[in-house]
C-alpha positions as a printed Julia matrix, in Angstrom:
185×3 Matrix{Float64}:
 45.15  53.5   -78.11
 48.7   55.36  -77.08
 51.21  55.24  -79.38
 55.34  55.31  -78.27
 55.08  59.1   -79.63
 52.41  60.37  -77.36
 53.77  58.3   -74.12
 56.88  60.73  -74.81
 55.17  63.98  -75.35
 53.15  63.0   -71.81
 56.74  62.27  -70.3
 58.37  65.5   -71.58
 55.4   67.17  -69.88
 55.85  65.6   -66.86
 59.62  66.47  -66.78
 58.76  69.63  -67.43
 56.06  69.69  -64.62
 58.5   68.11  -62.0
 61.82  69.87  -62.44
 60.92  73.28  -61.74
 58.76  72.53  -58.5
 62.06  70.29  -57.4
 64.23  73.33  -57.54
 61.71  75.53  -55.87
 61.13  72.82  -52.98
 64.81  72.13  -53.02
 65.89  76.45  -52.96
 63.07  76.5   -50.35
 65.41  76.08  -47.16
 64.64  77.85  -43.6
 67.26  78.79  -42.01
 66.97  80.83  -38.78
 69.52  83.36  -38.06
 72.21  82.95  -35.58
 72.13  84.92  -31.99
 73.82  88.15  -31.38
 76.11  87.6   -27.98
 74.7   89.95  -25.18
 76.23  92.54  -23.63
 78.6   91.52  -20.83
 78.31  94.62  -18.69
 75.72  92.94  -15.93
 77.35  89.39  -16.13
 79.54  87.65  -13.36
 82.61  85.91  -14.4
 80.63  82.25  -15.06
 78.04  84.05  -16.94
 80.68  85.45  -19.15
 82.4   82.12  -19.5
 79.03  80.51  -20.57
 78.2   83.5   -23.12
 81.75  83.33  -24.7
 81.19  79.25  -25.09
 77.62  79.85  -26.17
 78.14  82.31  -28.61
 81.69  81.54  -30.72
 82.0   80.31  -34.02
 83.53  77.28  -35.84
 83.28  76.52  -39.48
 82.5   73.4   -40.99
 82.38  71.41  -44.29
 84.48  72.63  -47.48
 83.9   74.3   -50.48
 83.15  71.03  -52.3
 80.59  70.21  -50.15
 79.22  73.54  -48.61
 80.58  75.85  -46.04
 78.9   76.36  -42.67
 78.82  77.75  -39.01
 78.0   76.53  -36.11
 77.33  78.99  -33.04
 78.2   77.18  -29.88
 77.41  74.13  -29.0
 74.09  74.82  -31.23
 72.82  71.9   -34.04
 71.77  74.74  -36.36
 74.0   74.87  -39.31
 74.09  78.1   -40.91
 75.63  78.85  -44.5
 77.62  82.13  -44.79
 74.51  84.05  -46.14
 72.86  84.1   -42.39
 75.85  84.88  -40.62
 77.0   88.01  -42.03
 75.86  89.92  -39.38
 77.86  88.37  -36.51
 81.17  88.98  -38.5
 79.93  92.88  -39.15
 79.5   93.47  -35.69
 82.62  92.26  -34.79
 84.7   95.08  -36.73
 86.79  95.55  -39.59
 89.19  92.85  -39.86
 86.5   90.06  -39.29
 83.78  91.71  -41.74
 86.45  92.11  -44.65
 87.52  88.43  -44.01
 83.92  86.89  -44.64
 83.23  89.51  -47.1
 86.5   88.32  -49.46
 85.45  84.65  -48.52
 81.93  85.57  -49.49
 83.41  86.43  -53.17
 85.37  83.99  -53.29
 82.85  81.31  -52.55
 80.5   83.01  -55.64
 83.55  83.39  -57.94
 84.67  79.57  -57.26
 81.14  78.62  -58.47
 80.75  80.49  -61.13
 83.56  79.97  -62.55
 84.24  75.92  -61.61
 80.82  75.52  -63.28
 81.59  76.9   -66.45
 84.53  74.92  -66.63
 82.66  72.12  -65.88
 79.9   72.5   -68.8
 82.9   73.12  -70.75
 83.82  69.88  -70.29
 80.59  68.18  -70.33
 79.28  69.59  -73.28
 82.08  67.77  -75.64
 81.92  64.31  -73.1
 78.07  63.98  -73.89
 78.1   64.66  -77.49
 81.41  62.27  -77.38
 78.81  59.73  -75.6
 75.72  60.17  -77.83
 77.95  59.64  -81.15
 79.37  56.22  -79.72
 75.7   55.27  -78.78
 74.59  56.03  -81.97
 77.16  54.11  -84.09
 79.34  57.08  -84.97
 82.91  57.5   -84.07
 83.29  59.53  -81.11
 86.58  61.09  -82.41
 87.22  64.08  -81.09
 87.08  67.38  -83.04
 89.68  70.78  -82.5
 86.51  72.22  -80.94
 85.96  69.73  -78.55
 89.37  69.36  -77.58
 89.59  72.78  -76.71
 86.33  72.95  -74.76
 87.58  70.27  -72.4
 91.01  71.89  -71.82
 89.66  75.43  -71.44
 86.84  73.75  -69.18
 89.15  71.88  -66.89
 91.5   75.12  -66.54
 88.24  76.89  -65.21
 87.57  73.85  -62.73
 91.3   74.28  -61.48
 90.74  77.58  -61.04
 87.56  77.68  -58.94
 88.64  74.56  -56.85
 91.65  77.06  -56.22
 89.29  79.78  -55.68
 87.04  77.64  -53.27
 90.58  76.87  -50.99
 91.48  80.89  -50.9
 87.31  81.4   -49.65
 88.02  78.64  -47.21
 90.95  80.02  -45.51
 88.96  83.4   -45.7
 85.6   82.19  -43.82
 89.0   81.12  -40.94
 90.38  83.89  -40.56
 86.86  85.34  -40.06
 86.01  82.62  -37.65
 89.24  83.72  -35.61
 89.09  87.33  -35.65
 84.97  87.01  -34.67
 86.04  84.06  -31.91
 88.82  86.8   -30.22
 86.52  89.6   -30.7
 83.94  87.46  -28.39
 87.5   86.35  -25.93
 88.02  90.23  -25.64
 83.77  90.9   -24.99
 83.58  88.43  -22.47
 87.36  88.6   -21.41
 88.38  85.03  -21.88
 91.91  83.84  -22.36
């Protein structure tokens, strides 16, 4: 016969079973990589047009939610870790643009989720005292925890807006590369 103490254990090994194959399954993602644009010297003007159109960039979604590119008129989504390559061979101005977006991308995360265990840290042990019949008043500690942790969440969601208009600029100086490869107006 089970008692409540061993249907716990079994459930705390099962947690412990299911979480880390979720994060593999869910870090698992294939991506393929985007085209490089061919060279134009053998192309008529309509193949030109159609490269140019086939091969730009636009970028999508926001740092909240995930930054992509799309190539064309393409379904693929591809996250700025794949498309490096496009911006090098572009030149200078393009390649330093996604590589200071790149940054700031990592530095907005790391940083907006330290601010936000910061702040959850003191809210959940605020939560379990109240559950548990305790006043959930609010130590020095605490206090300062949740202000210093929602400075750092300013801060990246600032940092996330500066690596947004980076992966732009990027987009624009790749996009008039391509216009001056395929000479499109």
């Amino acid at each position: 016969m089970r008692t409540r103490g061993s249907s716990v254990a079994v459930g705390n090994q099962l947690y412990l079973l299911v979480l880390p194959l979720f994060l593999i399954l869910l870090s698992c993602q294939t991506v393929p990589y985007p085209q490089i644009p061919p060279e134009p010297s053998q192309m008529d003007d309509s193949q030109k047009k159609q490269a140019y159109n086939d091969f730009k960039l636009e970028r999508g979604g926001n740092f909240f939610f995930g930054t992509y590119f799309l190539q064309g008129s393409k379904p693929t989504r591809y996250p700025p870790g794949t498309i490096g390559t496009l911006f090098e061979q572009a030149g200078d101005p393009s390649k330093s643009a996604y590589n200071r977006g790149s940054g700031f991308a990592l530095a907005s995360t790391l940083v907006g989720s330290a601010g936000g265990s910061l702040i959850g840290w003191p809210v959940g042990t605020a939560i379990g005292r109240s559950a548990s019949g305790i006043s959930p008043a609010w130590t020095t500690t605490e206090t300062i925890l949740v202000s210093t942790g929602g400075v750092l969440v300013v801060v990246g969601i600032i940092l996330g807006a500066v690596s947004d208009g980076a992966f732009n600029t990027a987009v624009v100086d790749y996009n008039g590369y391509l216009s001056q490869r395929y000479s499109q107006p």
